[in-house]
C-alpha distance (Angstrom), angle and dihedral (degrees) to the residues before:
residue distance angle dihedral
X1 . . .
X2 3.53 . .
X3 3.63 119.6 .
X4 3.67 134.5 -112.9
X5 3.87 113.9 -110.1
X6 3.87 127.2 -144.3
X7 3.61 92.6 -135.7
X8 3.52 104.5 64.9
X9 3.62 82.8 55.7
X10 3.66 113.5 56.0
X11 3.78 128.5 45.0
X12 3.51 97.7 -115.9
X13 3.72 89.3 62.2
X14 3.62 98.2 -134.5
X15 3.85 138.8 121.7
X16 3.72 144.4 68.8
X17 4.07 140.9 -89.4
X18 4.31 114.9 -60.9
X19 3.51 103.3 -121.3
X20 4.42 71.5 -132.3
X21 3.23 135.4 7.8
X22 3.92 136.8 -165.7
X23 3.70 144.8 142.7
X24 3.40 135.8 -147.1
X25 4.10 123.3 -158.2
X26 4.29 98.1 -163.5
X27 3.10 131.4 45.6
X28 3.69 93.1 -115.7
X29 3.81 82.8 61.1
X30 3.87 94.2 44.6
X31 3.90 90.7 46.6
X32 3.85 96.3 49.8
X33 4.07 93.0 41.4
X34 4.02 89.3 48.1
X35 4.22 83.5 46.0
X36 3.48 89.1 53.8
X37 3.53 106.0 47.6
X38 3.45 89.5 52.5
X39 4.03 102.8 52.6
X40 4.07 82.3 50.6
X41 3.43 79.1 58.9
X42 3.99 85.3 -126.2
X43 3.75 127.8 164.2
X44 3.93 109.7 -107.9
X45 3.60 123.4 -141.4
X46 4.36 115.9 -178.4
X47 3.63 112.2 -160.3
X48 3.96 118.6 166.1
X49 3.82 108.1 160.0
X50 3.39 95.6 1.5
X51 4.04 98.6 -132.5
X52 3.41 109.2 122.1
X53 3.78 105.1 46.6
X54 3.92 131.7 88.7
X55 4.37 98.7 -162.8
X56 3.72 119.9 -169.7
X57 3.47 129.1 -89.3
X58 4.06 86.3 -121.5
X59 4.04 91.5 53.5
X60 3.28 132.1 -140.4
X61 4.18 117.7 -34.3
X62 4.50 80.4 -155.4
X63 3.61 152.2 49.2
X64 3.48 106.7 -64.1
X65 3.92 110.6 -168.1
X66 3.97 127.2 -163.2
X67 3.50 117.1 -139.3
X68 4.31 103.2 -136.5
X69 4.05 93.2 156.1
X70 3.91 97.2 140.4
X71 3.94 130.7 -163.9
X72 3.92 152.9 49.7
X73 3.70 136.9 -124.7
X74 3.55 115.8 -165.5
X75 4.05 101.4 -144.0
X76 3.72 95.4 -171.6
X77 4.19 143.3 13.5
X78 3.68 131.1 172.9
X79 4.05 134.2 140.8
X80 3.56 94.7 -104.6
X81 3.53 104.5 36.1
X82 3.62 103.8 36.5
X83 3.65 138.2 -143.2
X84 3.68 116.9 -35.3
X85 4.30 103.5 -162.2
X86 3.76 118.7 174.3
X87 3.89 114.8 -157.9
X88 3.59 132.3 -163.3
X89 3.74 115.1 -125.2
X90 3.54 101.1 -115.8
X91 4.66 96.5 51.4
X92 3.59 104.7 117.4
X93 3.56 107.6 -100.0
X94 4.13 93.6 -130.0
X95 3.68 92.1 55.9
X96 3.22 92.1 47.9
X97 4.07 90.1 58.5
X98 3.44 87.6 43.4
X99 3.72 99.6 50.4
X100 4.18 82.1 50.6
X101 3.84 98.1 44.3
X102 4.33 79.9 53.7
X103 3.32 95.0 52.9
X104 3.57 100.6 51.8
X105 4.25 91.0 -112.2
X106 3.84 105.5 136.1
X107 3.69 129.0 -161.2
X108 3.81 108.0 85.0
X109 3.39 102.1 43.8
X110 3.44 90.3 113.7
X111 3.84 90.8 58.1
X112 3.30 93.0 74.6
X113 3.97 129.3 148.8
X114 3.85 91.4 11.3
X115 3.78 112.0 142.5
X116 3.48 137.5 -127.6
X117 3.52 132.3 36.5
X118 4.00 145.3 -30.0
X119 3.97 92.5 -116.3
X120 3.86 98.4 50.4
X121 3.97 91.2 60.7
X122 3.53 96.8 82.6
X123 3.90 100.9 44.0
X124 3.95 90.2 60.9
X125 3.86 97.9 18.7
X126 3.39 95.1 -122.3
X127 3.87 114.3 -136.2
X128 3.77 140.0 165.7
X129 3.83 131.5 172.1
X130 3.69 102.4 4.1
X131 3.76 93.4 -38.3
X132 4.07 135.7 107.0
X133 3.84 125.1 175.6
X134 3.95 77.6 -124.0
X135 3.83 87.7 81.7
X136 4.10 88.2 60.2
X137 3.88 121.2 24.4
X138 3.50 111.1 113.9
X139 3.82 93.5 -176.4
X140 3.99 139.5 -17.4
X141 3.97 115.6 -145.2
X142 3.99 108.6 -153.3
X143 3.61 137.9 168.6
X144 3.66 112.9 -103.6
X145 4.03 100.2 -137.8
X146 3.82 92.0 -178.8
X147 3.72 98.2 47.4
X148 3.93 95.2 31.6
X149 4.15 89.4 -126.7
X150 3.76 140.4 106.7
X151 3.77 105.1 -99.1
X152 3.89 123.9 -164.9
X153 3.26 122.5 -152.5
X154 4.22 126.4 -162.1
X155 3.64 114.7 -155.1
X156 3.79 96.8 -97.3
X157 4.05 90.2 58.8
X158 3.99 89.5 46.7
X159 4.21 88.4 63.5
X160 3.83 94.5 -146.0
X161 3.90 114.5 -145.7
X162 3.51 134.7 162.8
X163 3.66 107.3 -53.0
X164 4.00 80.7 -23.1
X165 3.46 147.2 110.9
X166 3.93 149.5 153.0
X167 3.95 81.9 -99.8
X168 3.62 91.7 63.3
X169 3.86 95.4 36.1
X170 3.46 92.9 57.4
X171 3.72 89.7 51.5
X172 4.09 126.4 109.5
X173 3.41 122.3 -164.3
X174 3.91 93.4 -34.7
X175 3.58 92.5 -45.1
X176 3.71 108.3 105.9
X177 3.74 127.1 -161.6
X178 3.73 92.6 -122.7
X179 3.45 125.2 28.4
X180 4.24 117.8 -143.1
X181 3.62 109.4 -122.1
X182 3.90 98.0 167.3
X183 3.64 141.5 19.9
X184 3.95 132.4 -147.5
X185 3.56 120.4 -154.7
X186 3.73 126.9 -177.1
X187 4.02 109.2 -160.8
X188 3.27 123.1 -178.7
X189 3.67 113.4 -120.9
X190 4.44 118.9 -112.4
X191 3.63 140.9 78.2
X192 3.81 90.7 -103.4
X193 3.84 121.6 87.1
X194 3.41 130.8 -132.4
X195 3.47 122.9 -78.1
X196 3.88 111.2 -67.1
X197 3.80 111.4 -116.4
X198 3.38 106.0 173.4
X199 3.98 124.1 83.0
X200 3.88 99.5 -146.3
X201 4.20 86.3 51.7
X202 3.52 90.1 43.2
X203 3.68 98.1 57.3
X204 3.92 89.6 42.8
X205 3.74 87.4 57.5
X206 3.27 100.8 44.7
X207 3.67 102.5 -124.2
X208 3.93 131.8 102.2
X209 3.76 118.3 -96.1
X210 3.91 110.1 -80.8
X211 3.75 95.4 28.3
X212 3.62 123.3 110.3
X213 4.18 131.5 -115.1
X214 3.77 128.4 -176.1
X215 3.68 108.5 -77.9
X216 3.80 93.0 -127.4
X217 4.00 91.0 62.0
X218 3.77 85.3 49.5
X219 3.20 100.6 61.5
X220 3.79 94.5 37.2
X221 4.23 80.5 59.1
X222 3.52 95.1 52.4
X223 3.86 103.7 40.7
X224 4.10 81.4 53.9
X225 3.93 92.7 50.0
X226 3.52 99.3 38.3
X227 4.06 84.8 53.3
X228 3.86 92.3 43.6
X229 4.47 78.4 66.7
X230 3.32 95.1 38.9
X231 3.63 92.6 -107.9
X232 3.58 103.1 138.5
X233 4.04 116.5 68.6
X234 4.04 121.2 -91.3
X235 3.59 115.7 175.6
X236 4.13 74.4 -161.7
X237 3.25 90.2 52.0
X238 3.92 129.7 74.3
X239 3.71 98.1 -177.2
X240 3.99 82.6 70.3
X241 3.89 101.8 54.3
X242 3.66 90.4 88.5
X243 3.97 136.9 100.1
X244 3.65 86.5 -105.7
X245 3.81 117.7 -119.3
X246 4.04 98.3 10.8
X247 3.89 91.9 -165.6
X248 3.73 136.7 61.0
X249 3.66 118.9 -129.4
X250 3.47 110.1 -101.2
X251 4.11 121.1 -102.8
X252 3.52 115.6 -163.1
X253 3.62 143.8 172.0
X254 3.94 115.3 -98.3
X255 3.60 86.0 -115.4
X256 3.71 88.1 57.3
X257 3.40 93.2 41.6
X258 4.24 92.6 61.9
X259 3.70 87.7 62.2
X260 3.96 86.9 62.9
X261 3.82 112.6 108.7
X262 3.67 126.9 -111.3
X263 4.11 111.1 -81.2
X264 4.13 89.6 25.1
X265 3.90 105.3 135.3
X266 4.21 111.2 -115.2
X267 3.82 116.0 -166.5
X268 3.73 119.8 -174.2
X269 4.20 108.8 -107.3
X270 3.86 110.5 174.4
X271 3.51 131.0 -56.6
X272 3.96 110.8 -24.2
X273 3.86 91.3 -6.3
X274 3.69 129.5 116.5
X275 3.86 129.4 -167.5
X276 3.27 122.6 -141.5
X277 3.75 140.2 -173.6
X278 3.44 117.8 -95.0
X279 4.03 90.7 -174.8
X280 3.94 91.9 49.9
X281 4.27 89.0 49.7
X282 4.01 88.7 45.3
X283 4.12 91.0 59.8
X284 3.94 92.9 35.6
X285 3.60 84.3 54.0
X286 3.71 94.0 59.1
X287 3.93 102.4 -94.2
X288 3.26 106.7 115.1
X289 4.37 126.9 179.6
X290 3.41 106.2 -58.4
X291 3.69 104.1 15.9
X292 3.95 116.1 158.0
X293 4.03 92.4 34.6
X294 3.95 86.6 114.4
X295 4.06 113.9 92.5
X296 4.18 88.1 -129.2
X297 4.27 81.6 62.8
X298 3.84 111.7 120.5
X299 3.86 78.3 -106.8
X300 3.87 99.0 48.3
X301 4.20 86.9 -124.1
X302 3.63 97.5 -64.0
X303 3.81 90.4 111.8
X304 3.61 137.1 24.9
X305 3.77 151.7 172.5
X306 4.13 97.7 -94.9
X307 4.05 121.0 -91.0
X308 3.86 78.2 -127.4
X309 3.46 113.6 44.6
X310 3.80 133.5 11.9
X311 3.65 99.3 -139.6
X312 4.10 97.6 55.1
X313 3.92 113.8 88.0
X314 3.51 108.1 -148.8
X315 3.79 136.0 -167.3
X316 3.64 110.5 -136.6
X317 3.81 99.4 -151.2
X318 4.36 106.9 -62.6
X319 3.86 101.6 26.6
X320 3.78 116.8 137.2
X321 3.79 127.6 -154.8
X322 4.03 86.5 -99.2
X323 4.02 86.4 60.9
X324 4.11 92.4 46.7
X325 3.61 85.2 43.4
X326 4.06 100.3 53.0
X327 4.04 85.1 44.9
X328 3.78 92.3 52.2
X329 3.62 89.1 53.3
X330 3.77 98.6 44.8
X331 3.74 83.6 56.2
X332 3.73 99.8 45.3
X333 3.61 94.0 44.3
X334 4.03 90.8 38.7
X335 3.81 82.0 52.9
X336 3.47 100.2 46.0
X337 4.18 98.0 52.3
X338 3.62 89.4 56.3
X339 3.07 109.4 42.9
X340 4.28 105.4 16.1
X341 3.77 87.7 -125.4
X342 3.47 126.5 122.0
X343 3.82 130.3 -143.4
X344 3.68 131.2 -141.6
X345 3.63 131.5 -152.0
X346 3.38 124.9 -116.4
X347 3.66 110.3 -162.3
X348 3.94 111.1 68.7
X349 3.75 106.9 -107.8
X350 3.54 118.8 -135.2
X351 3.75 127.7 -150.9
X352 4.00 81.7 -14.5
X353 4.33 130.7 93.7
X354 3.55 109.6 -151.6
């Protein structure tokens, strides 16, 4: 029986054979196949769209289960309450913004053309262009592998940070402690978005940051910018076989932040915290769009920052994990001895130390 490879399951298109594979499309089926890897005493990988992993050249030595549960039931809608839309883990996360943006339910418009699936969001609070699903979850319904249970989480429990969560903290090597079976939304209810927070969008729409546009035009803005850095997938297109951004934007102390040359981008991030941009250190630091395309790269040409965008990764046709990997740490490193900050993946690295 032929084995199941990596690479035909994530977007980067790396990674070897699972030593098993299965996939469940309930959460009856999820349940029991997470119930039974774990009384084989079986490592557990969860892979649903496959975008925000980087897996070993070697595979996985486990079971590693896809989540394809499909669907959402919207258990509640009025005009002061909202929408109240509960999706199964495995619903592309695009249609589901797209089903939303259709329905005149605003609130994650500007999420649009992110990959993967509904019940990854949470674990790395997805967010894009001023938005995080932080700002909408009512509740997140997981499997409990440590007690054996369904657990639900509210969003104070979950401990959102940026691009964070106590899904992803309590997450080993891919294999998380609980495993999301459901997600809660609460949208509010009109066919204009939420207010536009982010500058770039802003000036796309038109409008001044804070003000409102119709949700439609929105996401029309941000599937076009998102495509303009190769952020939305192409199977013509190698700039899109990637992880997406591969680095967190830096958050630093304010005495950290001083240190930052002239021109660097500072975003406020809390109290005494400053964000800065981990594609705008990247290029400062010498690594400009494109870099690694040449054969005499640390990865011989098979991988590469993007033509697009600095912060995407990308496997130019034959690149294994080892070639993303040496990039990522010519970057980091690069990164690191010119400006003394370091940079922090943000796909979840499996089988692999960054």
């Amino acid at each position: 029986m032929s084995q199941t490879l990596l690479s035909s399951l994530t977007t980067s298109a790396v990674g070897g054979p699972a030593a098993r594979f299965e996939e469940a499309h309930s959460e009856a089926e999820i349940i029991d196949a997470v119930r039974t890897a774990d009384s084989a005493g079986e490592p557990l990988l969860i892979i649903a769209g496959g975008s925000n992993l980087l897996v070993s050249d070697d595979g996985y030595p486990g079971t590693v289960l896809k989540i394809g549960s499909e669907g959402l039931e919207v258990n509640s809608a009025d005009t002061c309450g909202g929408v109240s839309v509960r999706v199964q883990a495995g619903h592309p996360w695009d249609a589901l913004v797209d089903h939303a943006v259709h329905h005149a339910w605003s609130g994650i418009e500007a999420l649009s053309g992110i990959p993967g699936s509904t019940g990854a969001t949470p674990v790395q609070n997805v967010g894009a262009y001023g938005q995080d699903v932080s700002q909408t979850i009512w509740q997140v319904r997981t499997w409990d592998r440590e007690a054996n249970a369904v657990k639900t989480f509210v969003p104070s429990e979950l401990a959102f940070g940026y691009r964070d969560s106590v899904l992803k903290r309590t997450t080993a090597n891919g294999s998380p402690r609980y495993v999301v079976l459901t997600v809660e939304f609460q949208l509010a209810l009109g066919r204009m978005g939420a207010p536009v927070r982010y500058a770039e969008l802003a000036r796309a729409l038109g409008v001044e940051p804070g003000q409102r546009a119709y949700a439609t035009d929105v996401r029309r803005e941000v599937l076009r910018l998102r495509a303009s850095k190769g952020m939305v997938l192409d199977p013509a297109d190698r700039d899109t076989y990637s992880t997406g951004s591969f680095f967190t934007n830096p958050v630093l102390a304010e005495s950290e932040a001083a240190s930052l040359p002239e021109g660097a981008p500072r975003y406020p991030a809390g109290e005494g915290l400053v964000k800065t941009s981990a594609a705008w250190l990247i290029e400062h630091a010498g690594f400009p769009k494109g870099y690694g395309l040449g054969a005499d790269s640390v990865a011989g040409g098979r991988a590469s920052l993007s033509t697009k965008h600095t912060l995407a990764l990308t496997n130019r046709g034959d690149a294994t994990a080892k070639d993303l990997l040496a990039l990522a740490r010519e970057v980091r490193d690069g990164v690191r001895a010119r400006f003394g900050i370091e940079l922090h993946n943000e796909p979840l690295l499996i089988g692999l130390e960054l």
